[in-house]
C-alpha positions in Angstrom: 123.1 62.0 67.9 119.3 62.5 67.4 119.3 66.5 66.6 119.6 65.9 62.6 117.7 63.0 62.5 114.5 65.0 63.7 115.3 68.5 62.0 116.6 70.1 65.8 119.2 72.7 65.9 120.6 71.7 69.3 119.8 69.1 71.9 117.0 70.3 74.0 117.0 68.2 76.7 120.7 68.7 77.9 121.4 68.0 81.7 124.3 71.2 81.9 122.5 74.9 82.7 121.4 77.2 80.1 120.2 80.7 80.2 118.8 79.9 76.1 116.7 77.2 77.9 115.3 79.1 80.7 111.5 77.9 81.4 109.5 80.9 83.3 107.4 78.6 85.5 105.1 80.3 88.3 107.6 79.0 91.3 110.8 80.4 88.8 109.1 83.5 87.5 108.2 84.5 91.2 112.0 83.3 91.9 113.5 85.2 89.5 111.6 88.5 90.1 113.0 88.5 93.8 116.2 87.6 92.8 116.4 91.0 90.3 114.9 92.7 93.0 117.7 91.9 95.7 120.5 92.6 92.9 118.6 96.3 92.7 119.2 96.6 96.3 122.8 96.3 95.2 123.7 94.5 99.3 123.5 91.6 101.9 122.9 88.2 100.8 120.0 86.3 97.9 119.5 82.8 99.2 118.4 80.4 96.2 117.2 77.0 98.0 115.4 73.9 95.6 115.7 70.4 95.4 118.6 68.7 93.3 117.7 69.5 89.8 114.8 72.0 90.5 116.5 74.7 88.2 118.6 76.4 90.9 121.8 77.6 88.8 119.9 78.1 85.0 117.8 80.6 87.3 120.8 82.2 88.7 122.7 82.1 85.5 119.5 83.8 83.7 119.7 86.3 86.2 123.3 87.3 85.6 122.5 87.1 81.6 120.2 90.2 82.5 122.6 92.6 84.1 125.0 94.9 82.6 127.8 93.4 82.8 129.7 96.6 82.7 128.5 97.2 86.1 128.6 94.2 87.9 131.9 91.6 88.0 130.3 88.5 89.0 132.5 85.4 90.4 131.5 82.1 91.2 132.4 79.4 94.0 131.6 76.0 93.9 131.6 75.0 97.8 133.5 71.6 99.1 133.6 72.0 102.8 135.8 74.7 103.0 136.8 76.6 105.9 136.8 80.4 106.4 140.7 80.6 105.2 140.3 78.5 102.2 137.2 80.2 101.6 138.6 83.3 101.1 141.3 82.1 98.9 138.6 80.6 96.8 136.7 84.1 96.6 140.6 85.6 95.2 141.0 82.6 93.2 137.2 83.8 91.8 137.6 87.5 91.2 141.3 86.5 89.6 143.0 88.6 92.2 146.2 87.4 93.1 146.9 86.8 96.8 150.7 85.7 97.7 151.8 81.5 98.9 151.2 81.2 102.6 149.5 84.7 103.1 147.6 85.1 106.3 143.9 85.3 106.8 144.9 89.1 107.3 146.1 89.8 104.1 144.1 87.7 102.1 141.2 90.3 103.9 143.3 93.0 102.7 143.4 92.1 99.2 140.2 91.4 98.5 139.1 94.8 100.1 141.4 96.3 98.0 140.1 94.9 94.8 136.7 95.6 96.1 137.6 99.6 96.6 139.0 99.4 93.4 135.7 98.4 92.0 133.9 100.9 93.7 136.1 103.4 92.5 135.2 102.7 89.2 131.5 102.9 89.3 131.1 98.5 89.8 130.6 96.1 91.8 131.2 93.0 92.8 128.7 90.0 93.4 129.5 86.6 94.8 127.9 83.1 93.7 128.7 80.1 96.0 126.9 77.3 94.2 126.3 74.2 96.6 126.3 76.8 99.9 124.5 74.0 102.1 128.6 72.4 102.3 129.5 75.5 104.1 130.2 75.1 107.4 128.7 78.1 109.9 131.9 79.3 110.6 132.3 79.9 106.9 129.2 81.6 106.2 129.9 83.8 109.4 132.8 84.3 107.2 130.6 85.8 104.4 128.8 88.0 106.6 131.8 89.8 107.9 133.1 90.4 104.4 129.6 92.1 103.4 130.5 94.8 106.0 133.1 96.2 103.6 131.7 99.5 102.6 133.1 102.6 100.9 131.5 105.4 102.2 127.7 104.3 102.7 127.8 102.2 99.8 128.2 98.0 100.5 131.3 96.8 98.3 130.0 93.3 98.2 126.7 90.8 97.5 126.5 87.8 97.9 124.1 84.5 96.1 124.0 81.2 98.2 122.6 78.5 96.1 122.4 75.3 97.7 119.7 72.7 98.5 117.1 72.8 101.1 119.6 71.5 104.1 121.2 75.3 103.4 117.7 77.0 104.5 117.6 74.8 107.7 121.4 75.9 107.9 120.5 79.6 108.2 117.6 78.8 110.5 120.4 78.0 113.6 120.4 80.4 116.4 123.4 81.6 116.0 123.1 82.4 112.2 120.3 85.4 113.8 123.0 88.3 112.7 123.1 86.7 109.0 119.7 86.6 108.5 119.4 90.0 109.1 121.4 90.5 106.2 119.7 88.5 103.7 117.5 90.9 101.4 115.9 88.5 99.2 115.2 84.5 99.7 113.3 81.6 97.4 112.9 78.6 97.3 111.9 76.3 93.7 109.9 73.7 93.9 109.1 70.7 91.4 106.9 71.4 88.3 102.9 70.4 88.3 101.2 68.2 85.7 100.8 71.3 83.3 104.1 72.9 83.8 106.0 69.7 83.1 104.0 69.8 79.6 104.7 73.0 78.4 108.4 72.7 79.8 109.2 69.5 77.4 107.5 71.7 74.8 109.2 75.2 75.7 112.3 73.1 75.0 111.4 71.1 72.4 110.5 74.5 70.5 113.6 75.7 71.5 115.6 73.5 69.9 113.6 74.0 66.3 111.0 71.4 67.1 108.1 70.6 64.5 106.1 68.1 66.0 108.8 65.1 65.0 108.7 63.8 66.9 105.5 63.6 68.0 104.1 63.3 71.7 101.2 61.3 72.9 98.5 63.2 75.5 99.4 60.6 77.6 102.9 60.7 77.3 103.0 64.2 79.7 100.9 62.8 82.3 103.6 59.8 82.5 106.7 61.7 82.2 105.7 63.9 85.3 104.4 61.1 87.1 108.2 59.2 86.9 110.2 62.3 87.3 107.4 64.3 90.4 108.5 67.7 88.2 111.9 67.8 88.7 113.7 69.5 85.8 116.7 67.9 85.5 114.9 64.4 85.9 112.5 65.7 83.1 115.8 66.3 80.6 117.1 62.8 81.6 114.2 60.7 80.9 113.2 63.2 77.5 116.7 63.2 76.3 116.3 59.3 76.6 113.3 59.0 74.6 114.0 60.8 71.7 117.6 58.4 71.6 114.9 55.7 71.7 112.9 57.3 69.0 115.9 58.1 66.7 117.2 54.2 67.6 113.8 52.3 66.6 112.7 54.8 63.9 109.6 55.7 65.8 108.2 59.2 65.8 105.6 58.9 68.4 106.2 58.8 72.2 103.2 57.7 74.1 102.7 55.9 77.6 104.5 52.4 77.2 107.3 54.3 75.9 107.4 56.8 78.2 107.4 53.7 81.1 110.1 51.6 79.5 112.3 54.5 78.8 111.9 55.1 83.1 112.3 51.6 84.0 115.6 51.3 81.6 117.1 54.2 83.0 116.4 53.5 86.7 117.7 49.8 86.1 121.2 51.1 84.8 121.3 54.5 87.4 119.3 53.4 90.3 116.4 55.4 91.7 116.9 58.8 89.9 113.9 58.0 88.1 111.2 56.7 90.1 107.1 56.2 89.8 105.2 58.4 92.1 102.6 56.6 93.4 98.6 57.7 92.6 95.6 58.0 94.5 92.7 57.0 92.8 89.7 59.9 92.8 86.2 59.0 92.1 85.7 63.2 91.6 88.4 63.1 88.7 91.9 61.7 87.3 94.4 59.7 89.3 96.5 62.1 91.5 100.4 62.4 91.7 101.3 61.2 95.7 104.4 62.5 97.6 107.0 59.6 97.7 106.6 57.6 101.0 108.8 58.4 103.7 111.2 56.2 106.4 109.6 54.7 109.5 111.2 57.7 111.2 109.7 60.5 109.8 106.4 59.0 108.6 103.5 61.1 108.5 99.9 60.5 108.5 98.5 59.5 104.7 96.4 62.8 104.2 99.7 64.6 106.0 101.9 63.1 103.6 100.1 63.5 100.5 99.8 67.0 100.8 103.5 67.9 102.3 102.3 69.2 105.5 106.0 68.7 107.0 107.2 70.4 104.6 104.8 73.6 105.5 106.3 74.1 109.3 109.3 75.6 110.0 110.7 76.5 113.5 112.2 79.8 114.1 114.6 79.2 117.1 116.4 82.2 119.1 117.4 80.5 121.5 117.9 77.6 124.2 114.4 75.7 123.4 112.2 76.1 126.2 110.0 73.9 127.8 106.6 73.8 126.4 104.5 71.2 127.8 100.8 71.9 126.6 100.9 75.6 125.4 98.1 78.1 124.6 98.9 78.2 120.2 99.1 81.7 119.4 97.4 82.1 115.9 98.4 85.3 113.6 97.9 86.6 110.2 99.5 89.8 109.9 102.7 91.6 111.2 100.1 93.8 113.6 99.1 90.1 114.8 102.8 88.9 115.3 103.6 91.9 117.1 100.5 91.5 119.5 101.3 88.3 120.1 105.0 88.7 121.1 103.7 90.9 123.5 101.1 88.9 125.2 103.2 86.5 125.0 105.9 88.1 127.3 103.0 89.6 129.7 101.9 86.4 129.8 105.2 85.0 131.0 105.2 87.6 133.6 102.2 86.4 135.3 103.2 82.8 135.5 101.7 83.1 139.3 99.0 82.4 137.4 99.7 78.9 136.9 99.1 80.0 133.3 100.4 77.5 130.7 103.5 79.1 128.5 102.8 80.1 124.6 103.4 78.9 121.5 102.7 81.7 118.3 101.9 79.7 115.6 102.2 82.3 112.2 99.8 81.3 109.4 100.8 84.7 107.3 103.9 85.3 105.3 107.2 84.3 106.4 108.1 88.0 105.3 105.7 89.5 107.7 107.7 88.2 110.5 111.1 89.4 109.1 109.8 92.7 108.5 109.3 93.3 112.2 112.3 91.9 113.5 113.3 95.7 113.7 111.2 95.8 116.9 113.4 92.5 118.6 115.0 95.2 120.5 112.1 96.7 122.1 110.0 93.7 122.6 111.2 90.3 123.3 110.9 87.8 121.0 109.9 84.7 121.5 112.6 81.6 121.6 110.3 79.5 119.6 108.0 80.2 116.9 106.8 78.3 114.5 105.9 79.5 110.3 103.3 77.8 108.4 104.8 78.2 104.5 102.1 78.0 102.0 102.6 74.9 99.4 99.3 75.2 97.7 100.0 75.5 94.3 96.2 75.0 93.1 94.1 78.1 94.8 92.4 77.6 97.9 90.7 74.6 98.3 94.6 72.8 98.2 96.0 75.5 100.3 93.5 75.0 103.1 93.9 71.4 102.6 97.4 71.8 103.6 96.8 74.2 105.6 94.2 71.4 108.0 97.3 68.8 108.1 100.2 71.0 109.2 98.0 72.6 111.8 96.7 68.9 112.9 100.4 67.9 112.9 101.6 71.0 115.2 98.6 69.9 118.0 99.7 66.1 117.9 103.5 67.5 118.8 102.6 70.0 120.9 99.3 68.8 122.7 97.8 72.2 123.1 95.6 73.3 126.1 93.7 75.8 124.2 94.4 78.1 121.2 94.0 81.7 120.7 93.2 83.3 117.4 94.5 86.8 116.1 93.4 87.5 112.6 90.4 86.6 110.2 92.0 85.0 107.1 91.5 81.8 105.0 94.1 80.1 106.5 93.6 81.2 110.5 90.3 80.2 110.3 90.8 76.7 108.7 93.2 75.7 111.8 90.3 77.2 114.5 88.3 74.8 112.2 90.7 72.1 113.3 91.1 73.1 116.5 87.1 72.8 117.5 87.3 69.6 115.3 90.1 68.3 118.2 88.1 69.6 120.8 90.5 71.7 121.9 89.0 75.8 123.7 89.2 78.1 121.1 89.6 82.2 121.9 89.5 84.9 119.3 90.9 87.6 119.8 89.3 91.7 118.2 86.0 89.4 118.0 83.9 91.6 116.3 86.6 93.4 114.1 85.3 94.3 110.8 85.9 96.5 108.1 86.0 100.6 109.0 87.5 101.5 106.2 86.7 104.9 103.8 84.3 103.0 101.5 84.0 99.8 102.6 81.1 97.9 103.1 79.7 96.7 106.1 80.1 93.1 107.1 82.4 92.4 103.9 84.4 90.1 106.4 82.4 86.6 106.1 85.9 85.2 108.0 85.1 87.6 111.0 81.9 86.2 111.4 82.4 83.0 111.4 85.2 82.9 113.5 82.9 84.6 115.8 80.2 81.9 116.0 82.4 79.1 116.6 84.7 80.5 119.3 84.0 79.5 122.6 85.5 83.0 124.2 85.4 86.4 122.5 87.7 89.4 123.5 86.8 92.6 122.4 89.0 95.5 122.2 86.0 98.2 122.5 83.0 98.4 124.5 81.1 99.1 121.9 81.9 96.0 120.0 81.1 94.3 123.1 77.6 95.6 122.8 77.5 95.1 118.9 78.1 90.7 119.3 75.5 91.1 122.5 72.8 92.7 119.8 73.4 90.2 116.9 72.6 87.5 119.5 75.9 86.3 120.7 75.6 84.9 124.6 77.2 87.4 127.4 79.3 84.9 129.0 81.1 84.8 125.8 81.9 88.2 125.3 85.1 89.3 127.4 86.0 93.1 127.1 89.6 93.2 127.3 90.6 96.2 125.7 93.0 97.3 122.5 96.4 95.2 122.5 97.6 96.9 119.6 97.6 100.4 121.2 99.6 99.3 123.9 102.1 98.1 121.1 102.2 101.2 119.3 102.5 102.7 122.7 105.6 100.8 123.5 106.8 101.6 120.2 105.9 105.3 120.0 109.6 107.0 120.8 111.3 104.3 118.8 109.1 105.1 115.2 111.4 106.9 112.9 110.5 110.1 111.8 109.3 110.4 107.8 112.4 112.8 107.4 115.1 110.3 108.6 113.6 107.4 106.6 113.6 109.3 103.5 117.1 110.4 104.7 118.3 106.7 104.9 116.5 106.0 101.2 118.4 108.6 99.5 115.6 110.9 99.0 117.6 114.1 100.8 115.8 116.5 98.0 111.9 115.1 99.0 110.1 117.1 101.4 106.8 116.3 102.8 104.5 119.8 103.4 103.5 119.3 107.2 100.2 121.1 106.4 98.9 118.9 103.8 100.8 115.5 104.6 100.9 113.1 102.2 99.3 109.8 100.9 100.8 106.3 101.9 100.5 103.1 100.1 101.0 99.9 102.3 102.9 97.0 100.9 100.9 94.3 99.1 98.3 96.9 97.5 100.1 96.1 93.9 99.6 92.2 94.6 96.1 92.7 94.9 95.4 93.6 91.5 94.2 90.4 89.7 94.7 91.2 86.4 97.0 94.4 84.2 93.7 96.2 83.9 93.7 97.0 87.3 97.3 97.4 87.6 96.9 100.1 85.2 94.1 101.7 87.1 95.7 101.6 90.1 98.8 103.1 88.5 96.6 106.3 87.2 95.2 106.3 90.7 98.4 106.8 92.4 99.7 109.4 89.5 96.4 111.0 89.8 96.9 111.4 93.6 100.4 112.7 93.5 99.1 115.7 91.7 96.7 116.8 94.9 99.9 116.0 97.6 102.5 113.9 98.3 102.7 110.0 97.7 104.9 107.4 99.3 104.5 104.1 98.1 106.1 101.1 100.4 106.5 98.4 97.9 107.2 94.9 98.2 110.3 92.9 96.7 107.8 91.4 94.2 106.1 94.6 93.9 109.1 96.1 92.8 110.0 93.7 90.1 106.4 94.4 88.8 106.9 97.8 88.6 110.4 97.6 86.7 108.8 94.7 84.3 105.3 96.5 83.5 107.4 99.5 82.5 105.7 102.2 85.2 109.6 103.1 86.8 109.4 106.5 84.5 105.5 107.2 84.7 105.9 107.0 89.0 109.0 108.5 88.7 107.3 111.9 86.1 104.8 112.2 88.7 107.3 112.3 91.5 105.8 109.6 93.7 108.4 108.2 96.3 108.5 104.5 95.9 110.7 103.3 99.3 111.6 99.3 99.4 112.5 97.1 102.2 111.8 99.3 105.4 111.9 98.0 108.9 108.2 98.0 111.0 109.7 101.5 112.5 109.9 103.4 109.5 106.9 102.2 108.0 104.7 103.1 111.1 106.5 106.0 110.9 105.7 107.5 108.2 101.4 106.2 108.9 101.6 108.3 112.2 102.9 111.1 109.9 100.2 110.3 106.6 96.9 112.1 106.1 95.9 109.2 104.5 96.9 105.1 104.0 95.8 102.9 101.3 96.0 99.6 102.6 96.6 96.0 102.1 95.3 93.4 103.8 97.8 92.6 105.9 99.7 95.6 106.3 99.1 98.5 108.0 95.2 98.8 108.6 95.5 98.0 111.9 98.0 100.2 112.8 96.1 103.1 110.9 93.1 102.1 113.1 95.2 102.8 115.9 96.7 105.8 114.9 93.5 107.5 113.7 94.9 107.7 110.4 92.0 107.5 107.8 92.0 104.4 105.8 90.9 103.6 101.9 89.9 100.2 101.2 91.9 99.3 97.8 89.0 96.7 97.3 86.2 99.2 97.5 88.3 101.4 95.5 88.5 99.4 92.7 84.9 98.8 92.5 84.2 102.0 92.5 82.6 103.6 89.2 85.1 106.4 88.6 88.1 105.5 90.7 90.6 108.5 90.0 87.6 110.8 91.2 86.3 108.6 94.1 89.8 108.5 95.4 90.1 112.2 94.9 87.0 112.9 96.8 88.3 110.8 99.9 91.4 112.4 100.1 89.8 115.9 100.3 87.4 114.8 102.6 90.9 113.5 104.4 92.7 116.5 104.3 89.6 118.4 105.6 90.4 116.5 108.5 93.9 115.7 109.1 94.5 119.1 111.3 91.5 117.4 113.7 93.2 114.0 113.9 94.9 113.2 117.8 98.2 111.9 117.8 97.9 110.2 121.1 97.6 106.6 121.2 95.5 105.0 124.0 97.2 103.3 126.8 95.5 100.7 129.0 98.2 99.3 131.2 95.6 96.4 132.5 94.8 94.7 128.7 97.1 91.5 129.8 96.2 91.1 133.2 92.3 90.6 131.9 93.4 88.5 129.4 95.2 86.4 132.3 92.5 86.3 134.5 90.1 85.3 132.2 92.7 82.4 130.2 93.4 81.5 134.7 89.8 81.2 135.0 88.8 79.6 131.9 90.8 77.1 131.5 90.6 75.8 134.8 86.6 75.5 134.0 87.4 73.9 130.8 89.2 71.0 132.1 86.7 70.4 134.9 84.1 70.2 132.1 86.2 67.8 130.1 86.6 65.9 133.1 83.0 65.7 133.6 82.3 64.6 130.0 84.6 61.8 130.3 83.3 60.5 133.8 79.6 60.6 132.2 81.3 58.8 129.1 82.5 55.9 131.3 
C-alpha cells in the first residue's frame, strides 16, 4: 500500500522468508558458515535451533539458494506431531515419490530407498528440511536416524536439517537421543539482534527495497524499535512494516521515538504481547541498557542472573539415570585434554569412594564442541552421567562474557552446594568461576599449577591466567617435580604445593592402542593416494589455529606459512567446521590444494592424537592439542609467537629444521604412573576433612 508512495520497489518489511532479504548478522553469518560446512560433509543431521522469529528458515532457505541445485534435490516437511509412519509418508509426499494407499511401514522404507539409490545413481542427493522439528516426537526422530543409515556403497544417501525452536535442542539433549547426537555434523543456534544489528537490519532492508531516506528515521527511533521488539526479526518487520503504513496514512516522513512507541502500543493492543517494552536499567557509566524480560515465580532468577541470561548459559548433558550428588567437588575444564582428565579422575575417584570422598561434578567452561569431539573415547573411558556446559552468550567481548560467565557459575554452586572445586585449565572464563568460588568461600584446587608456556618460541611467563590462578588457590598439584620446585622458588608456601604427577600421560596411556594410525585416518578421509615419508614426518595444524587470526592480514600470512611449509615436508591441517567455511569463502581451497596440503575435517580425539604421536612437528591452538604434544614429546610452535615473529615463513622454516634434526631422537613412550589418583585422593580425603574443621572453627569464634 505504502511501496509507491515512498519510491520502494517491494515491501521490505514482509513477515514471509526471503533469501533477497537475508541480513548477514554475526550470530547468522557464524550460522550460516556451519550450515554450508555440514552440507559439504554431504551426511548425518544440521540442527538449526532460534527463538520464534529469530530468522530460522530465511537462513535455511539462503542456504539452499547457494547450492547447485543440479546436485542436491531438496524436500521440505513442515512437522504436526507426526508419528514415525506418517512421517515417512510425509518425506514421500516431499520428494513427490509415490507410495501406494495402505502401504506398510515396510514398503514405504522400500520406496524411499529406492528413490534414494536412484539419486545416487545419478551423481545427487537428497537433503531433508523438517521445519518446526521440536513437534517431533522421539520416536520420530529415532525414525530419522535410522533412515540416515541408507548408504550406497560408502557414500550416505540422505541429510537431514531440523529446524525448530529451542524446546528441539533440549529434545536432543534426552538420554536416549545419545545415538542421534552422534550423528549430528553441524548445530546453531540464532539468537535476537543487539542495539546495532537491529539498525543496520531495518536499513539493510530498507535499501533493499530501493530506499532513499523517505522516509526518514530518527537516531532515536533504532534505540526504540529494538527496545519493543529485544532483536527479534520478525518482531522488527511487524512493528517497521507498521510504521511506514502510519507514515504513508498521516503523510509523515519522519519516524522518531513517540512514533516508534505508539506504533508498539497499537499493535500490542490489537495482537496481545507480540510486541512488548523491554525493561532498562539505568547506568550512571553510560546509556540505559536493554533488560531480559522478567521471568515466572517459578523459574525466577537473581537480578544480576537474569539480566545477563545466566540460565540460559547452562546446559546439562545427561547419559544416564541422574545420580545422587549431594555436595560435589566441581570439576572445572577448558580444553578437550581437560575434559578427558577429568572423566578420568572422575571415575578413579569413584573407585575410591572408601575414601568417604564426596562424588564429582565436571563443570565444562570451553566449547560445547570440545566435548563432542571426544566422545570417540566414551568407549574406553567412562563418561560421566552428568555434566554440565557453560555456553558462551557474551556478545560484547570479554568484560560481558565474564559477566555471564560470574552468574551462571554462582547459579551452579547455589544448586549444587559444592564442597570444594577443582580447576583444570588457565582461561578467561575458568578463572572468573575460581574467582567466584573464593568469593563463596568455597576450597579451591588447581590442578598443572605451574603450567606455562614450553612452546618453540614462546615467551616465558606469557600466561598471566596461570599465575594468577596460582596465587589464589588454596592447594596446588603439580604434574612434575620440577614445577614443584619452580612455585617453592617464586615464593609459594610448601604446604601448598602437592606433587601428584602427570594425569594426562596416564590418559594417553589408556588410550595408546586405541589412536588410529595416520594411514587409516587418511584412509577413512579419502586421501588413499597421500603418503606420509616415515623419515621426515610431517607438519600438523591443530584445530582453531585459523580462528586465531584477528584480522585477513594474518589469515594471509598464515596461509603462506602453511604453503611455505608444505614445500620442506608434509602438512595436515585439522580444520574446524568454521575453519572450513573460511577457507572456501576467502578463496584459499585451490592455493592449499596446489601446494598439496591435506586439509582433514571433523575427526574423532583418536585420529587426531593419532596423527600428533605420528607428527614431527604440531602447530597449535589453544585449546587443542598442546597438551597432548607435551605429552607425546612432540615439539610444539606457538601460532602466537609465530605471528609476531619478524620474518614468519623463515622463522617457521628454521623451527621445523631444527625439528626434523630431532624427530629420529624423540621417545614414543608415554609415562605411566599408576598412583596419580590415589594422591589426588588422599590429599582431597585429607584436605577436606581439615577444611571443614577450620570452617567449623571460624564459625564457633563467630558466635
Amino acid at each position: 500500500m505504502y511501496e509507491a508512495h515512498f519510491g520502494l520497489k517491494e515491501p521490505p518489511f514482509q513477515l514471509n522468508p526471503d533469501p533477497a532479504f537475508y541480513f548477514d548478522s554475526r550470530g547468522h553469518s557464524n550460522a550460516l558458515a556451519y550450515l554450508k560446512f555440514g552440507v559439504y560433509q554431504g551426511e548425518g543431521f544440521i540442527v538449526v535451533t532460534g527463538d520464534i522469529g529469530a530468522g530460522k528458515t530465511t537462513l535455511v532457505r539462503t542456504m539452499l539458494a547457494g547450492l547447485e541445485s543440479e546436485d542436491i534435490v531438496a524436500a521440505q516437511v513442515v512437522s504436526t506431531q507426526l508419528d514415525p509412519s506418517e512421517l515417512l509418508q510425509a518425506v514421500l509426499t516431499a520428494f513427490g515419490v509415490p507410495a501406494p494407499q495402505g502401504a506398510s511401514k515396510a514398503q514405504l522404507i522400500a520406496s524411499l530407498e529406492g528413490f534414494l539409490t536412484a539419486l545416487a545413481a545419478s551423481n545427487r542427493r537428497a537433503l531433508l528440511i523438517v521445519d518446526e522439528a521440536q513437534n517431533l516426537s522421539l520416536a520420530a526422530i529415532e525414525e530419522l536416524r535410522m533412515l540416515s543409515n541408507f548408504q550406497l556403497e560408502r557414500h550416505a544417501l540422505l541429510q537431514s536439517f531440523l529446524i525448530g525452536q529451542p524446546e528441539l535442542r533440549r529434545m536432543l539433549e534426552s538420554p536416549s537421543m545419545e545415538q542421534f547426537r552422534q550423528r549430528v555434523i553441524a548445530s546453531c543456534h540464532l539468537g535476537p539482534l543487539d542495539a546495532g544489528e537491529t539498525r543496520s537490519y531495518i536499513e539493510h532492508r530498507l535499501k533493499r527495497a530501493g530506499w532513499t531516506d523517505t522516509p526518514s528515521f530518527a537516531e532515536g527511533a533504532f534505540e526504540e524499535i529494538h527496545r519493543w521488539t529485544a532483536g527479534v526479526p520478525r518482531r522488527i518487520n511487524l512493528l517497521c512494516n507498521r510504521l511506514l503504513l502510519g507514515a504513508f496514512l498521516s503523510n509523515d516522513n519522519n519516524v522518531d521515538e513517540a512514533t516508534v512507541r505508539a506504533a508498539a502500543n497499537e499493535i500490542r493492543g490489537e495482537v496481545g504481547e507480540s510486541v512488548n517494552p523491554v525493561a532498562r536499567v539505568v547506568s550512571s557509566n553510560g546509556p540505559a541498557a536493554p533488560a531480559a524480560p522478567a521471568r515466572s515465580a517459578a523459574t525466577a532468577l537473581p537480578p544480576a542472573a537474569a539480566l545477563l541470561g545466566a540460565e540460559d548459559m547452562i546446559r546439562r548433558r545427561v547419559r544416564g539415570p541422574l545420580p545422587e550428588l549431594a555436595n560435589p567437588i566441581l570439576l572445572l575444564t577448558q580444553t578437550p585434554a581437560d575434559y578427558l582428565k577429568a572423566v578420568a579422575l572422575a571415575q578413579g575417584l569413584e573407585a575410591k569412594r572408601q575414601y568417604a570422598l564426596p562424588p564429582t561434578l565436571i563443570v565444562h567452561t570451553g566449547a560445547e564442541e570440545g566435548v563432542h569431539s571426544v566422545e570417540d573415547v566414551m568407549e574406553v573411558l567412562n563418561f560421566p552421567i552428568l555434566d554440565l556446559q557453560f555456553v558462551a552468550t557474551g556478545r560484547h567481548g570479554f568484560a560481558d562474557h565474564a559477566a555471564s560467565m560470574l552468574c551462571a557459575f554462582s547459579q551452579v554452586i547455589d544448586e549444587y552446594a559444592p564442597r570444594a572445586v577443582l580447576a583444570m585449565g588457565s582461561s578467561d572464563a575458568l578463572l572468573a568461576c575460581s574467582l567466584v568460588a573464593r568469593k563463596r568461600g568455597l576450597p579451591l584446587a588447581r590442578f598443572d599449577a605451574g603450567s606455562r608456556q614450553q612452546v618453540v618460541g614462546s615467551e616465558a611467563g606469557a600466561e598471566l591466567n596461570s599465575v594468577l590462578l596460582d596465587r589464589i588457590a588454596d592447594v596446588l598439584y603439580t604434574d612434575r617435580l620440577s614445577v614443584h620446585y619452580a612455585l617453592y622458588r617464586e615464593g609459594v608456601p610448601s604446604d601448598r604445593i602437592h606433587f601428584v604427577g602427570d594425569l594426562a600421560g596416564n590418559v594417553l596411556r589408556q588410550l595408546a592402542e586405541h589412536l588410529v594410525p595416520p594411514e587409516v585416518t587418511l584412509r577413512r578421509a579419502g586421501m588413499k593416494n597421500v603418503t606420509m615419508p616415515s623419515a621426515a614426518g610431517f607438519l600438523l595444524l591443530a584445530p582453531g589455529v585459523l580462528a586465531q587470526q584477528a584480522s585477513g592480514e594474518d589469515t594471509t600470512s598464515l596461509m603462506k606459512v602453511v604453503c611455505a611449509a608444505a614445500a620442506e615436508v608434509p602438512v595436515i591441517w585439522l580444520v574446524s567446521a568454521a575453519e572450513q567455511a573460511q577457507i572456501d569463502s576467502g578463496g584459499w581451497t585451490r592455493q592449499l590444494l596446489d601446494a598439496q596440503v591435506v586439509v582433514l575435517p571433523s575427526l574423532g580425539y583418536l585420529e587426531r592424537v593419532g596423527l600428533l604421536r605420528a607428527a614431527t612437528c604440531v602447530i597449535t591452538s589453544d585449546v587443542e592439542l598442546g597438551e597432548e604434544a607435551k605429552v607425546l614429546s612432540v615439539p610444539s610452535i606457538d601460532l602466537t609467537q609465530l605471528r609476531s615473529a619478524g620474518r614468519p615463513v623463515e622463522q617457521l622454516q628454521r623451527w621445523l629444521r631444527e625439528a626434523l634434526m630431532r624427530h629420529g631422537e624423540r621417545d614414543d613412550a608415554v609415562a605411566w604412573d599408576a598412583e596419580v589418583v590415589n594422591r589426588v585422593a588422599d590429599h582431597l580425603r585429607r584436605w577436606l576433612r581439615r577444611s571443614v574443621a577450620e570452617r567449623n572453627q571460624a564459625t564457633d569464634k563467630v558466635r
